[in-house]
KEKE-3310 file (N, C-alpha, C; in steps of 0.2 Angstrom, whole numbers, plus 5000, padded with zeros to 4 digits):
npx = (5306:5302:5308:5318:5326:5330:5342:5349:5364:5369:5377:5368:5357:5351:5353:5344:5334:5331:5331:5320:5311:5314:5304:5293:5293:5290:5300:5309:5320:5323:5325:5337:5356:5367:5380:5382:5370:5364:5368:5364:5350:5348:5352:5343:5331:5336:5332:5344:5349:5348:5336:5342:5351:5341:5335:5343:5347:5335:5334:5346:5340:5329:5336:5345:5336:5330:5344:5343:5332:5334:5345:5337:5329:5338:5344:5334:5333:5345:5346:5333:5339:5348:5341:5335:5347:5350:5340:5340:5352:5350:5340:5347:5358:5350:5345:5357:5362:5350:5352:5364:5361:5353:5363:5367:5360:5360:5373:5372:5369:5372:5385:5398:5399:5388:5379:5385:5378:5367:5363:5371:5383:5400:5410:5422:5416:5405:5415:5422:5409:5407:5417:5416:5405:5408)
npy = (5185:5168:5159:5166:5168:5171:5167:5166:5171:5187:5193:5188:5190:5204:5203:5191:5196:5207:5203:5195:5205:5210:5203:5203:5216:5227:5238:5245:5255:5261:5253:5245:5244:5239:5244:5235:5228:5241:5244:5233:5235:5249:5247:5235:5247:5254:5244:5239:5227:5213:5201:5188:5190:5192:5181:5173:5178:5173:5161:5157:5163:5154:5142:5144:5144:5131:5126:5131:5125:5111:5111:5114:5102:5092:5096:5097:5083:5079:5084:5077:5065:5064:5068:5055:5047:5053:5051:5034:5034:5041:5030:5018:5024:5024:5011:5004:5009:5004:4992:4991:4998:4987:4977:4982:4981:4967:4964:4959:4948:4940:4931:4938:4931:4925:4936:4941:4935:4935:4947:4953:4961:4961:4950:4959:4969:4969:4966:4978:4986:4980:4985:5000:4999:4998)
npz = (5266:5267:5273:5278:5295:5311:5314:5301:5293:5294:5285:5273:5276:5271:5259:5252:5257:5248:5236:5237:5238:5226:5217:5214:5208:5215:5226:5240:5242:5252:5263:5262:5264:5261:5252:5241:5238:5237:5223:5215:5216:5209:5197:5194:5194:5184:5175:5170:5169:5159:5157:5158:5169:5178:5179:5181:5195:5199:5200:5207:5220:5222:5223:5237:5244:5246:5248:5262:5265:5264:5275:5287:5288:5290:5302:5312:5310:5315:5327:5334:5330:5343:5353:5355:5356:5369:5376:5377:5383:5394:5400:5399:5411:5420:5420:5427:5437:5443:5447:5453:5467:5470:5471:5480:5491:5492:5496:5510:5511:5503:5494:5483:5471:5468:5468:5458:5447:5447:5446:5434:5436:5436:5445:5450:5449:5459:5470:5469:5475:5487:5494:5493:5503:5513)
capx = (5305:5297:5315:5322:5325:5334:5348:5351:5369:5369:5379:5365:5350:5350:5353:5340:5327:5331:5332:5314:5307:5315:5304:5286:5295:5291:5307:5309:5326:5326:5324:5343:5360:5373:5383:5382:5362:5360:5371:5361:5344:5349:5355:5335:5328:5340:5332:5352:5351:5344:5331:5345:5355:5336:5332:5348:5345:5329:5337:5350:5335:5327:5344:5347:5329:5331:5347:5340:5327:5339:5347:5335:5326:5345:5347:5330:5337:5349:5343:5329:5343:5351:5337:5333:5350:5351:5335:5344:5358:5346:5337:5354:5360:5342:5345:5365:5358:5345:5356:5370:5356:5349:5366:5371:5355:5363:5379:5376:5367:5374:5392:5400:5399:5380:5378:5385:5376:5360:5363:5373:5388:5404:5414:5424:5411:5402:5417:5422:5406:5408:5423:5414:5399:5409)
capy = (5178:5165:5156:5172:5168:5173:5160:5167:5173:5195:5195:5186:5192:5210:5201:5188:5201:5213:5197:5194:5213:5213:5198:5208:5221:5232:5240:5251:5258:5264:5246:5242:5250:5237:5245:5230:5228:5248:5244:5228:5237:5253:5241:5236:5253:5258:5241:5237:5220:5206:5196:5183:5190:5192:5174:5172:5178:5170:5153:5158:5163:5146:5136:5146:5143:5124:5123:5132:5118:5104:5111:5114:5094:5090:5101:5093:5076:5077:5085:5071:5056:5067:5068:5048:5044:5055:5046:5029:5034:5039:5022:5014:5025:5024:5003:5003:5011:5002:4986:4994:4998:4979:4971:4983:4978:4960:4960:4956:4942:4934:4933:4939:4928:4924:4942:4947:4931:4938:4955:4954:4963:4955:4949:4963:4977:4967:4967:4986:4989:4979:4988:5005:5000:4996)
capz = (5264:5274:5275:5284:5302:5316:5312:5296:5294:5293:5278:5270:5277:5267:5249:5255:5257:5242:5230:5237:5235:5219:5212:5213:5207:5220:5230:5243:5242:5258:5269:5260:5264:5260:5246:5232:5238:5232:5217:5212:5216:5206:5192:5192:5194:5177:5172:5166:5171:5155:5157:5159:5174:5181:5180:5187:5202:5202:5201:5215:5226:5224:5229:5244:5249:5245:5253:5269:5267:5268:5283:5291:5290:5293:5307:5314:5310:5319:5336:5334:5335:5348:5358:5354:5360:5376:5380:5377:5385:5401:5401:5402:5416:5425:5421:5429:5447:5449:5447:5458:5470:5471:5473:5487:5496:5491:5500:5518:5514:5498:5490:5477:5464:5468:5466:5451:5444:5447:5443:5428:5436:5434:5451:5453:5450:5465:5475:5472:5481:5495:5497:5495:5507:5520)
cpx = (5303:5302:5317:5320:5330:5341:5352:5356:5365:5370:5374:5358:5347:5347:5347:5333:5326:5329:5322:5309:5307:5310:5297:5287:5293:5296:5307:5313:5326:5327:5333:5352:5366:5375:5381:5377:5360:5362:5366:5353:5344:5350:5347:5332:5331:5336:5341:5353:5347:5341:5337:5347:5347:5333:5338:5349:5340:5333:5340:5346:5334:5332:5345:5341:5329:5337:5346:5334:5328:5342:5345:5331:5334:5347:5340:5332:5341:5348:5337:5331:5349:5349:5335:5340:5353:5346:5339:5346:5356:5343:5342:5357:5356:5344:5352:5362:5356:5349:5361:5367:5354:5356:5371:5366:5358:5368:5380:5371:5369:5381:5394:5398:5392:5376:5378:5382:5369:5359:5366:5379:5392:5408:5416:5421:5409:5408:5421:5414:5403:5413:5422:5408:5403:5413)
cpy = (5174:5160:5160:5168:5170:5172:5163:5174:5180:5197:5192:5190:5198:5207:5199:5193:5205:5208:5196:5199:5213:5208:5200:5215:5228:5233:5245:5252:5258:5256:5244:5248:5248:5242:5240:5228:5235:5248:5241:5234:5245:5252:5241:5240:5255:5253:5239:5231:5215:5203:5188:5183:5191:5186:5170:5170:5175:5164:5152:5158:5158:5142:5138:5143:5133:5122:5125:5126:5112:5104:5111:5108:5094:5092:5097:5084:5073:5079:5081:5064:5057:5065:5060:5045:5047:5050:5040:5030:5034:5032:5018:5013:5023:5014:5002:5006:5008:4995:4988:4992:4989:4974:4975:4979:4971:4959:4959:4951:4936:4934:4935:4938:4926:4931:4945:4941:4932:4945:4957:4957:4958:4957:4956:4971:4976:4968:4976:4990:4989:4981:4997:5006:5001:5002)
cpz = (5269:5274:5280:5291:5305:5316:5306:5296:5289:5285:5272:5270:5271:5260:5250:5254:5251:5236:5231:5236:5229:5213:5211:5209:5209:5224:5235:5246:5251:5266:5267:5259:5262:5252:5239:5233:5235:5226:5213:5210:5211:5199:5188:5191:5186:5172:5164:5167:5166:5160:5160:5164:5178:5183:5182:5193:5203:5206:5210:5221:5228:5227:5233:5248:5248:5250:5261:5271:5269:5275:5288:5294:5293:5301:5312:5316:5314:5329:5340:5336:5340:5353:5359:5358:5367:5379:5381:5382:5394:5404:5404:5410:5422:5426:5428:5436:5447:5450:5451:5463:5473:5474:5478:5493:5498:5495:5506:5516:5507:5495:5485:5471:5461:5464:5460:5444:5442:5442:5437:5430:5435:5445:5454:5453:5460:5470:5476:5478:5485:5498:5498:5500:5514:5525)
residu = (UNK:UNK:UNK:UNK:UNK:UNK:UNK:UNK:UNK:UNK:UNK:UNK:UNK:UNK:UNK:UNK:UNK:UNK:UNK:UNK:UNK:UNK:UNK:UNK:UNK:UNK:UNK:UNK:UNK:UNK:UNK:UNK:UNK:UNK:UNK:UNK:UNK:UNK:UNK:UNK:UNK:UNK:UNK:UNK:UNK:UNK:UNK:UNK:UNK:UNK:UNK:UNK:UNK:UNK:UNK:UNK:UNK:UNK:UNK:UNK:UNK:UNK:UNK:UNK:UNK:UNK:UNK:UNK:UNK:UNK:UNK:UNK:UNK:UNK:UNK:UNK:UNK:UNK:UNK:UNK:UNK:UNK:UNK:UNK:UNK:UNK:UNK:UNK:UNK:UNK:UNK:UNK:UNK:UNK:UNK:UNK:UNK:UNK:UNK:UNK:UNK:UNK:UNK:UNK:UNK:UNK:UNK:UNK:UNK:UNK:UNK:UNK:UNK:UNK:UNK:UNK:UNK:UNK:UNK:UNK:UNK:UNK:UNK:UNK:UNK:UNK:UNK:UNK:UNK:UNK:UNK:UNK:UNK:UNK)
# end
C-alpha cells in the first residue's frame, strides 16, 4: 500500500499488506506467515467471509490509511513549528552575543549604567561582565 513505510509498526505491516492483496482479489499466500493473516486469507480462499465482514475490512483499511494520513501532516506540523522555533530560538541566541559582545567592547570606556542603557542589559548583567573581563 502506498501508506506502508519504513515507520510502520511490524505488527501491522503484514495485515496492512494482506488487507490490500486482498482487495483485487489476487493473494499470494505465500508473501504471508502471521497465523491470523493465513487464517483471514484462507477464510477468503473458502470465500467464508460475507459480503458484509468484506466491506468491513474495506472500511477498516480506509481509516487506518486516513489515520496514517492525519499523523503523518501532524507529525510534519509539528517538526515544521520545531524547526520555526529552533530557528527563533537561534535568532535570539545570535541577538544575546552580539549584545554581550558590544557592551564588553563598551566597558573601558563607559559605565555601567550608560551601558546597559544602550544595550538593553540590565546593570547587573553589565556588571557580571565587568567582573568576568577583568
Amino acid at each position: 500500500p502506498k501508506y506502508l513505510n519504513d515507520e510502520t509498526p511490524e505488527a501491522w505491516r503484514e495485515w496492512l499488506l494482506a488487507i490490500n492483496d486482498s482487495l483485487d482479489e489476487e493473494v499470494d499466500e505465500t508473501h504471508y506467515h502471521k497465523p491470523g493473516v493465513q487464517k483471514i486469507l484462507t477464510s477468503i480462499q473458502k470465500n467464508t467471509l460475507t459480503p458484509e465482514d468484506l466491506a468491513r475490512m474495506k472500511d477498516e483499511y480506509s481509516e487506518e490509511i486516513l489515520r496514517r494520513e492525519e499523523w503523518d501532516k501532524a507529525e510534519k506540523q509539528g517538526r515544521a513549528k520545531g524547526q520555526e522555533e529552533g530557528r527563533k530560538e537561534g535568532r535570539e541566541e545570535g541577538a544575546k552575543t552580539k549584545t554581550l559582545d558590544i557592551a564588553r567592547q563598551l566597558l573601558d570606556v563607559l559605565d555601567d549604567h550608560t551601558i546597559a542603557r544602550k544595550t538593553g542589559l540590565t546593570v547587573k548583567e553589565v556588571a557580571q561582565l565587568r567582573l568576568e573581563s577583568q
